[in-house]
C-alpha atoms as one frame of an Amber mdcrd trajectory, in Angstrom:
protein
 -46.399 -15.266  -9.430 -45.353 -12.039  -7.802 -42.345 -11.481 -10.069 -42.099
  -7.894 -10.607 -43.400  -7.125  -6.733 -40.879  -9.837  -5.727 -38.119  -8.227
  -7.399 -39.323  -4.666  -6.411 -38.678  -5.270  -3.055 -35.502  -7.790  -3.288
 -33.711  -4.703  -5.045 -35.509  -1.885  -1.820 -34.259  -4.610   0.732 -30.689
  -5.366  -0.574 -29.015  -2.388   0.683 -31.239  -2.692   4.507 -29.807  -6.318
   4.661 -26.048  -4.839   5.130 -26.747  -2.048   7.274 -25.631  -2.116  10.678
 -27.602   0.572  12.241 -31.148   1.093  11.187 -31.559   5.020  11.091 -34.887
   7.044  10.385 -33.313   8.245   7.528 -32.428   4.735   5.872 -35.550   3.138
   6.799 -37.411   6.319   5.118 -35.646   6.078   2.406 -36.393   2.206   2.410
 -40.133   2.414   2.837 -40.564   4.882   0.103 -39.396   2.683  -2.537 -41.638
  -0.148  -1.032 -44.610   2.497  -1.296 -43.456   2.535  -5.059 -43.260  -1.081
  -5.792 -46.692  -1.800  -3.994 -48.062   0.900  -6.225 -46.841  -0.499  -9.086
 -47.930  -3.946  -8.335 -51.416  -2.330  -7.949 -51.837  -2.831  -4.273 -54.732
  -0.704  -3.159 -53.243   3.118  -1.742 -54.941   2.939   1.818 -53.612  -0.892
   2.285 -50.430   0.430   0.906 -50.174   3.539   2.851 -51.323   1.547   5.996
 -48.831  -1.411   5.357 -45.784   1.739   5.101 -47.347   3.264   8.517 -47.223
   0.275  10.114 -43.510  -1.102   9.228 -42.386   2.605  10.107 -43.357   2.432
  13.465 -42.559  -1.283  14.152 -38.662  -0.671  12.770 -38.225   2.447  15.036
 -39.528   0.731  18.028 -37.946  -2.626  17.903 -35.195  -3.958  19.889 -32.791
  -5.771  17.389 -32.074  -8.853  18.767 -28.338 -10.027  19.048 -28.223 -12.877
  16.609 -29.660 -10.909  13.750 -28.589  -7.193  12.050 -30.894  -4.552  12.003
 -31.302  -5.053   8.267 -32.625  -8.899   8.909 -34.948  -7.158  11.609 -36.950
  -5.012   9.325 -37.021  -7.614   6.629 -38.541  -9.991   9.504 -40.676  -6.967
  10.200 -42.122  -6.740   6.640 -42.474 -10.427   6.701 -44.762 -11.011   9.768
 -46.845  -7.526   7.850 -47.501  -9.042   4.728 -48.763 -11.887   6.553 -51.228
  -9.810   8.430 -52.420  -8.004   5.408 -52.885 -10.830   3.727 -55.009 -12.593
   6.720 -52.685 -14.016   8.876 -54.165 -17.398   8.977 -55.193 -20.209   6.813
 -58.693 -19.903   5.678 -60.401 -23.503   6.151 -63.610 -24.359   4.424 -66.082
 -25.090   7.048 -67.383 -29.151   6.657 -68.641 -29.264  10.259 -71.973 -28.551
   9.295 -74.824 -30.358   8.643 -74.607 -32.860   5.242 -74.805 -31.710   2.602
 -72.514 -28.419   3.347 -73.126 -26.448   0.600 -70.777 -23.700  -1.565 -71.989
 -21.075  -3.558 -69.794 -19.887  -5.883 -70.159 -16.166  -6.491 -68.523 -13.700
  -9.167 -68.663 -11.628 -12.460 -68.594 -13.559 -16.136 -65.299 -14.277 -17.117
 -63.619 -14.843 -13.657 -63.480 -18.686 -13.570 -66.272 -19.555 -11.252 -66.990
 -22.749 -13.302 -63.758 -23.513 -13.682 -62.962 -23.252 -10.020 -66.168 -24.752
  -8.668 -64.926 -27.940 -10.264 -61.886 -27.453  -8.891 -62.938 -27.166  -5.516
 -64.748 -30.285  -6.167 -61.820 -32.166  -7.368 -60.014 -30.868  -4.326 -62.839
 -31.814  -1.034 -62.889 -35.228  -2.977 -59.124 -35.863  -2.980 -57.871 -34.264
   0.183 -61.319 -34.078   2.196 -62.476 -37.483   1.058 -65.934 -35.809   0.478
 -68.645 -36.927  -2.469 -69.268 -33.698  -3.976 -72.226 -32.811  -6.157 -72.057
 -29.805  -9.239 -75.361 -27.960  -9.590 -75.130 -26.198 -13.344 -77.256 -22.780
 -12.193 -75.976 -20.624 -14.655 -78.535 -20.423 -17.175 -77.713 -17.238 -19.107
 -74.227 -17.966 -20.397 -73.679 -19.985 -23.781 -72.445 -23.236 -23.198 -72.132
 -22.806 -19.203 -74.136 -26.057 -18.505 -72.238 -27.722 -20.650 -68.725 -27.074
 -19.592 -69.845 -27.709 -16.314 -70.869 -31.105 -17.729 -67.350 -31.740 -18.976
 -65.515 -30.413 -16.022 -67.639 -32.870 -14.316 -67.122 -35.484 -16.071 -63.460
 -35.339 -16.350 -63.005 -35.645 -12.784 -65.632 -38.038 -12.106 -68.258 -35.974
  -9.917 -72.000 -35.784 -10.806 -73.625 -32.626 -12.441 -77.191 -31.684 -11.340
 -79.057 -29.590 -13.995 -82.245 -29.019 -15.523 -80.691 -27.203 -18.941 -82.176
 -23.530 -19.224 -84.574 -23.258 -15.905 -85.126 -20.919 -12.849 -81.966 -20.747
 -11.388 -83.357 -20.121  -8.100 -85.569 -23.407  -8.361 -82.866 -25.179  -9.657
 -80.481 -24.471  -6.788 -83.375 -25.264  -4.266 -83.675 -28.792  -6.453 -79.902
 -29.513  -6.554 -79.674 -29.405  -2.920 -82.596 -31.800  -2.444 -81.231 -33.905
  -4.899 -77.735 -34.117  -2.861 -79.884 -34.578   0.157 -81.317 -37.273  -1.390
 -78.593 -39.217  -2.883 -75.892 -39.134  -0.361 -73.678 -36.183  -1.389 -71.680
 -34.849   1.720 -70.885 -31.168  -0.276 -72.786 -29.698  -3.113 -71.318 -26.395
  -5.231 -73.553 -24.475  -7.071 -72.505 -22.820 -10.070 -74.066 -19.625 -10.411
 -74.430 -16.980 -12.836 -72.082 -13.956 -13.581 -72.745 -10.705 -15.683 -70.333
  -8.798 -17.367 -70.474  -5.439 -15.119 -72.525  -5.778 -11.590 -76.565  -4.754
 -12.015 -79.165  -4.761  -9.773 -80.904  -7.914 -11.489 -77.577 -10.154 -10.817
 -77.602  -9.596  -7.251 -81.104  -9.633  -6.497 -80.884 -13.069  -8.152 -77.671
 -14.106  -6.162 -79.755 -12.462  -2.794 -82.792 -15.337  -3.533 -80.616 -18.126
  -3.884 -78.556 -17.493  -0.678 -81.616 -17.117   0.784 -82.998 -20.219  -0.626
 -80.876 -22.699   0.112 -78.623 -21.059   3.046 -75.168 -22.316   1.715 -72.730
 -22.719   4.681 -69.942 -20.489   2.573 -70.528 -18.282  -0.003 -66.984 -18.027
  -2.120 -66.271 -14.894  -4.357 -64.198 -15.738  -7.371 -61.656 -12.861  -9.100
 -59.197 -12.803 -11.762 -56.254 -11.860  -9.879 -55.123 -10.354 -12.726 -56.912
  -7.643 -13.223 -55.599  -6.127  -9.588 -57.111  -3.516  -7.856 -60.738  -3.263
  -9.717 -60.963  -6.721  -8.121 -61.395  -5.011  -5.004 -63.244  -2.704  -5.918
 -66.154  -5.677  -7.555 -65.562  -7.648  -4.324 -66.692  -5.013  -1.873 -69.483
  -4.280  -3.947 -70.294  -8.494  -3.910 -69.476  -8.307  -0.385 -72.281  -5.245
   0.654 -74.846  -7.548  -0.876 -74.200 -11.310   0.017 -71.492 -11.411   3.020
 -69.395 -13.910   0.858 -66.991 -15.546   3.711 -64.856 -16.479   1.444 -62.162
 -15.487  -1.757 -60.680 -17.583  -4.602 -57.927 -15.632  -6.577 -58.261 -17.146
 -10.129 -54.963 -17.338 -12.546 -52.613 -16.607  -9.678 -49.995 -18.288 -11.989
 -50.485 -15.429 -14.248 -50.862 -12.256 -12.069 -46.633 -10.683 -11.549 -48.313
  -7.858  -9.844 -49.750  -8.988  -6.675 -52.640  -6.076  -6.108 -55.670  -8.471
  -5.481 -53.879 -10.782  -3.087 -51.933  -7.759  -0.883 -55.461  -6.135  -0.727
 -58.596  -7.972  -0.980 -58.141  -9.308   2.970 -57.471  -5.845   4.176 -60.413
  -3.795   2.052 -63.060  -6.229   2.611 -62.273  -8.368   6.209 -62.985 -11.696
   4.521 -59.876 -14.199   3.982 -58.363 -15.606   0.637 -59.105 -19.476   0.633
 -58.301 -20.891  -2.329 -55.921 -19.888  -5.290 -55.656 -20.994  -8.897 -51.937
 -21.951  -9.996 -52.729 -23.175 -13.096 -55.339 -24.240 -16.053 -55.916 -27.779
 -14.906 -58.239 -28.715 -12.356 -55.748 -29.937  -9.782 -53.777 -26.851 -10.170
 -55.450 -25.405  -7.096 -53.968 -25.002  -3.712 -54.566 -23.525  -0.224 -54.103
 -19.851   0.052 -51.422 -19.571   2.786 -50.375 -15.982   4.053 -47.302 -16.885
   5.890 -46.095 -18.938   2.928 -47.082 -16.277   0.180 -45.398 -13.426   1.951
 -42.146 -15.714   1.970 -42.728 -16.252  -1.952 -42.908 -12.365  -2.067 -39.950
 -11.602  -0.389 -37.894 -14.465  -2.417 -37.677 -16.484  -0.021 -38.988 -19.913
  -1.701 -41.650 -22.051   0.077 -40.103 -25.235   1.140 -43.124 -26.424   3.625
 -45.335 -26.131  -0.028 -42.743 -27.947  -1.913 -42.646 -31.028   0.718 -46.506
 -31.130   0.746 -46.601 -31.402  -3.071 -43.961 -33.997  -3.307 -45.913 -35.987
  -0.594 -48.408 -36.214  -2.711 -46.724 -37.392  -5.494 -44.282 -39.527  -4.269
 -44.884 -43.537  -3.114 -43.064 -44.126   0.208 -42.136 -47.769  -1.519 -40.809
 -45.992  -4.525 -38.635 -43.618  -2.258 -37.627 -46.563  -0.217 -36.540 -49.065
  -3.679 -34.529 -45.427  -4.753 -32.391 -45.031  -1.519 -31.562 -48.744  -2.031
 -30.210 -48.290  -6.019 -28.431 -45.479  -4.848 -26.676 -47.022  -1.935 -26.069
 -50.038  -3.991 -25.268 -48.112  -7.019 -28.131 -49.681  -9.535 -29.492 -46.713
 -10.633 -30.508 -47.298 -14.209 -32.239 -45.810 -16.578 -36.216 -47.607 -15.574
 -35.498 -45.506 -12.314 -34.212 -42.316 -14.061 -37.613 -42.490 -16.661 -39.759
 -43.331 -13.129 -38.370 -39.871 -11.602 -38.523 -37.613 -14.286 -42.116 -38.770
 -14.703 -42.791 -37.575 -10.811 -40.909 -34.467 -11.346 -43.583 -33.922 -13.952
 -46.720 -34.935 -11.942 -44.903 -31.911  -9.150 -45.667 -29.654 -11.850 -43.720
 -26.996 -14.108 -40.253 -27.263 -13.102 -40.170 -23.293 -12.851 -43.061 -23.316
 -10.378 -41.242 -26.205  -8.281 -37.545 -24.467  -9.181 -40.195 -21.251  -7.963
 -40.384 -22.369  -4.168 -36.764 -23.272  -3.535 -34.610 -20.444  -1.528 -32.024
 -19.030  -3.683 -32.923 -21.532  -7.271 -36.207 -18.474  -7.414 -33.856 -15.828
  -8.320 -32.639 -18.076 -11.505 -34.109 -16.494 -14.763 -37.147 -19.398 -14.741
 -38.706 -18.012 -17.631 -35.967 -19.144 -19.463 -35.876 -22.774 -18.546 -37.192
 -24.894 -21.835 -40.157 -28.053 -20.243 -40.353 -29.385 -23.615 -36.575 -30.730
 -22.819 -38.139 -32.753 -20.224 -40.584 -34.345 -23.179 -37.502 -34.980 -25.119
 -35.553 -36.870 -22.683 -39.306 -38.649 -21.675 -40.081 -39.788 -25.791 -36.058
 -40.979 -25.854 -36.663 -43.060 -22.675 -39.932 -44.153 -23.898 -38.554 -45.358
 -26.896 -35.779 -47.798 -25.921 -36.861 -51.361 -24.594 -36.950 -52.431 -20.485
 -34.032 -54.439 -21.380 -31.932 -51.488 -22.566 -33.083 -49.431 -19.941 -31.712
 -51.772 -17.328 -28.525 -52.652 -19.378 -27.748 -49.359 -21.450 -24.144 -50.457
 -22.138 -25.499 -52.673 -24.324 -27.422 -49.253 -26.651 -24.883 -49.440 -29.494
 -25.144 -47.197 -32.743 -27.913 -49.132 -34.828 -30.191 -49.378 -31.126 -29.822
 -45.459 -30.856 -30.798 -45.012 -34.377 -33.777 -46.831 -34.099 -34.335 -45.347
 -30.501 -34.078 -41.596 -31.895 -36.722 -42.409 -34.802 -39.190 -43.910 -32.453
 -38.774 -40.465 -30.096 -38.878 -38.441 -33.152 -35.603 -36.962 -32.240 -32.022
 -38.073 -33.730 -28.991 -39.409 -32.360 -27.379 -36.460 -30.449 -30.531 -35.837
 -28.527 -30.061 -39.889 -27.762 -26.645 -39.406 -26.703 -27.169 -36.042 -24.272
 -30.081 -38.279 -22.290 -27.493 -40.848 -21.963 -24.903 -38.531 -20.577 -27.188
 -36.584 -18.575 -27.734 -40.599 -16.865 -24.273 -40.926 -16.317 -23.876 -37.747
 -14.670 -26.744 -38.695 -12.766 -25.513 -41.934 -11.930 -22.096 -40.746 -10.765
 -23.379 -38.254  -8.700 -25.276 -40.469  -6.957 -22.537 -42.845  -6.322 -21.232
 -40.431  -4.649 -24.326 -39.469  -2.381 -24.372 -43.358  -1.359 -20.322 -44.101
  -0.572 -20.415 -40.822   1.212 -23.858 -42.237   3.523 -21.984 -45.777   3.763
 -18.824 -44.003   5.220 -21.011 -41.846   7.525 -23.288 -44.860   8.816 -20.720
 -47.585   8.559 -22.231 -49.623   6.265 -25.720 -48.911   7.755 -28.897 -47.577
   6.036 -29.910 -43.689   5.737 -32.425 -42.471   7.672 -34.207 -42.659  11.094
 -33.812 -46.293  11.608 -30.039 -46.396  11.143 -28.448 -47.556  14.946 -25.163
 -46.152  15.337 -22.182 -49.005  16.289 -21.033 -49.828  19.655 -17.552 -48.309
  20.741 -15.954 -51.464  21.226 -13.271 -49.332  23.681 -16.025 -48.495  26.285
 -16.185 -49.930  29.413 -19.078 -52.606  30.672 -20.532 -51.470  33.835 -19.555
 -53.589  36.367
């Protein structure tokens, strides 16, 4: 995400970040190669040449603070910008409004408005606790209705549809139908054309109008860049969407539709697409994303995904084993199993300062299935004891993984690396707490040498 604007401007920045007097001639010299790497990364020119303007007169004009060099300054400077361009805040979906709330999902054929109205579903049901309902309303695409149907299915929320209807009507009969049945949200899929015509909006114009949704959500392939823009204001002249989803984020090393879509239309990114799966959707957060940009890593993202993932009585039972040093290989096959459910290691490796500027496109995930199917393949008794895995139990273990013996033996040494370094982690937090526990509830002794108060 971002790569080639990312390293555009880590390579511009470098030579700022030692400077210890920020001239007009440095920071002009700066700001034209971030004019270039915008450009490149397909950033629209007024946003770009706005964005330049801006820094330019903030880095003159500021007082550099004493605990920072001028070079952090402007960096800071073209932080708190990219924020602004991109929105500054958090766009929330508003659910204050009467049940149902509806969604309207808006967009051109081929940018992944079914795909992301199910999605969005998944999302209101498992972080909004909401009961969604999916109204199929695009009638003119093959097979539409019917991937709906599966997306629905898959995750478990209902599908309204009435196969190859009005779609006005059947938006006005989805929403009754919600009303009806108890569904707190209800997204309507609607229909895209290939190119924008007058017959497409006009359509789009009777729905809104029929069923008043409380946010109207645009949906663009962030990968196309700029022209996203361009379709967006044209969506936005007609309907007043409130609302953008960026679509195959994970894809898009440019960055054009995120740095100007905010800026060229006044209406906020909300949601983003990070991957093909349906849960692969998160938040669009300015302040976070102009961090990623500047490779900076987003730790507050990484927490919230490992949150989710993560069972406070499974952290709790690891801090014991490593204290106590009975790590084994159960516990090692329980972790690498919520590493996976975090995602692709390079997207978590992705929003760690200083691990982002490793070459992640090089890093391998099927290793990760390798180690899993050797794991996988030896018994819970040989997982808890593996001293006891002799030659004969690693053959056997290696055909069952569909590996061979070597690949056995690296898992095993990759354990006992593992399992040595976190001996170390827990005689290092004895010796700090004295024998105590890690963490908030750990009471520090009493110095025996201090005086009672009399």
């Amino acid at each position: 995400m971002f790569s080639q604007l990312t390293d555009s401007l880590e390579n511009t920045l470098k030579n700022l970040r030692g400077q210890g007097k920020l001239t007009e001639e440095n920071v002009a010299e700066s700001l034209r190669e971030v004019r270039r790497a915008f450009l490149a990364a397909d950033v629209n020119f007024n946003v770009t040449r706005d964005f330049v303007k801006s820094v330019k007169e903030k880095s003159m004009g500021a007082e550099v603070l004493n605990s920072v060099t001028p070079g952090q300054q402007i960096v800071k400077i073209i932080h708190d910008e990219l924020v602004a361009v991109m929105g500054g805040e958090t766009k929330e979906i508003n659910l204050s409004a009467p049940s149902p709330v509806g969604i309207m999902m808006v967009g051109l054929q081929g940018s992944g408005k079914t795909t992301f109205a199910g999605k969005i579903a998944l999302w209101m049901r498992s972080k909004k606790k909401r009961k969604p309902l999916l109204v199929a309303a695009d009638v003119y695409r093959p097979a539409a209705i019917k991937q709906l149907q599966v997306l629905g299915k898959s995750i478990g929320v209902p599908v309204y549809d009435e196969g190859q209807g009005n779609p006005v009507e059947i938006i006005k009969h989805g929403y009754q139908y919600a009303k009806d049945n108890g569904f707190d949200l209800v997204i309507y899929d609607t229909a895209g054309r290939l190119q924008i015509d007058e017959e497409l909006m006009q359509e789009l114009e009777k729905a809104r109008d029929a069923v008043h949704p409380d946010e109207i959500l645009f949906v663009a392939d962030a990968m196309i860049g700029q022209e996203a823009v361009n379709v967006a204001e044209t969506f936005w002249n007609r309907l007043n969407f409130t609302g953008v989803c960026l679509s195959k984020m994970d894809g898009d090393t440019r960055g054009g539709a995120a740095l100007s879509i905010k800026k060229m239309t006044g209406v906020p990114i909300c949601f983003i697409g990070v991957g093909e799966k349906l849960n692969e959707i998160d938040l669009f957060h300015p302040d976070r994303m102009a961090s990623r940009i500047l490779g900076m890593g987003d730790v507050v993202s990484l927490v919230e995904k490992a949150q989710q993932v993560i069972d406070e009585k499974d952290a709790k039972d690891l801090k014991k084993k490593i204290l106590n040093n009975t790590f084994d290989l159960n516990d090692f096959l329980k972790q690498l199993r919520t590493i996976k459910k975090l995602g692709r290691i390079k997207d978590i490796l992705s929003l760690i300062p200083g691990l982002n500027k490793l070459p992640l496109d090089q890093i391998d995930e099927k290793q990760l299935v390798y180690v899993e199917a050797v794991l996988s393949s030896m018994t819970p008794k040989e997982r808890k004891k593996p001293q006891i895995i002799d030659g004969s139990r690693k053959a056997r273990i290696a055909k069952g993984s569909g590996t061979d013996a070597a690949r056995v033996n690296a898992v095993l040494k990759q354990y006992e690396s593992m399992k040595e370094m976190f001996k170390k982690v827990g005689d290092f937090a004895k010796r700090q707490n004295n024998g105590g526990t890690i963490g908030s509830n750990y009471t520090p002794p009493k110095d025996k040498n201090k005086k009672k108060k009399r």
